[in-house]
C-alpha positions in Angstrom: 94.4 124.3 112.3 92.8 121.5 110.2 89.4 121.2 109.8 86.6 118.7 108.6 83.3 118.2 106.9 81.2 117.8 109.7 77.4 117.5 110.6 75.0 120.0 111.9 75.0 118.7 115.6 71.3 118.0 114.9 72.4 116.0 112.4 73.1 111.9 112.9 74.6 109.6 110.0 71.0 107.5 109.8 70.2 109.3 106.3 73.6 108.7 104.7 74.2 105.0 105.4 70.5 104.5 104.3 71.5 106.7 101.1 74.5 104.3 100.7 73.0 101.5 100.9 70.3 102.2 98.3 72.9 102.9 95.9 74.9 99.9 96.9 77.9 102.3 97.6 80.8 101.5 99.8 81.1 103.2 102.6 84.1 104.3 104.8 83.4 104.7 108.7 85.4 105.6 111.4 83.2 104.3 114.7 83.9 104.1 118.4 84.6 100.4 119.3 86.0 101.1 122.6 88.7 103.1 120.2 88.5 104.5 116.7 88.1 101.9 114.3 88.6 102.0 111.0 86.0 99.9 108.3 85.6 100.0 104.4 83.0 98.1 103.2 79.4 97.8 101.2 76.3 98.0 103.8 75.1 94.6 103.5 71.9 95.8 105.8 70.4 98.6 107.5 68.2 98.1 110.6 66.5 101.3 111.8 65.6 100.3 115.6 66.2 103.8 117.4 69.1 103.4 119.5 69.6 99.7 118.1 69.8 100.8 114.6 72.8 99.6 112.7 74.1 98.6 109.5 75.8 94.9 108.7 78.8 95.4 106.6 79.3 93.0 103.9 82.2 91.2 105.6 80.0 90.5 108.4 80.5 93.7 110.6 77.7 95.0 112.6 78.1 98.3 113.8 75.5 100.8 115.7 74.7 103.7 114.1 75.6 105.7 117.2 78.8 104.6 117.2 79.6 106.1 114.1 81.7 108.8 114.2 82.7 109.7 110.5 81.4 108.3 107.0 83.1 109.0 103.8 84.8 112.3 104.7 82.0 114.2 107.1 82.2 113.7 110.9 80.4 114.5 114.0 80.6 117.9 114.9 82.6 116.9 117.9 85.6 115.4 115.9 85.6 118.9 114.0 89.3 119.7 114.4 92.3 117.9 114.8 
């Protein structure tokens, strides 16, 4: 059985985008776009908004925080195991 990194299932992504955006890190995100979806990019922008929040990629990408499913490694605690 393979497993991940994964939240607590308190837990949402909100702090770690914000974190890498501060430090003007890239990010790697897997989010649900009617699919998985793949993106590797810097955060250009986050916009907390509660359930409108999201982050602007540099190449022009906006994606809502909700929709995020896994950034740099750690993932929901619903995509635990393959």
């Amino acid at each position: 059985m393979d497993s991940r990194k994964t939240l607590v299932v308190t837990e949402t992504f909100r702090q770690i985008l914000l974190e890498l955006h501060e430090a003007k890190e890239k990010a790697s995100l897997l989010y649900d776009d009617d699919g998985l979806t793949r993106a590797d990019d810097f955060i250009q922008e986050y916009k907390a908004d509660g359930d409108n929040s999201y982050i602007l990629l540099e190449n022009g990408q906006k994606i809502l925080i909700n929709r995020v499913i896994a950034v740099n490694g750690t993932f929901l605690s619903q995509y635990s195991e393959c």
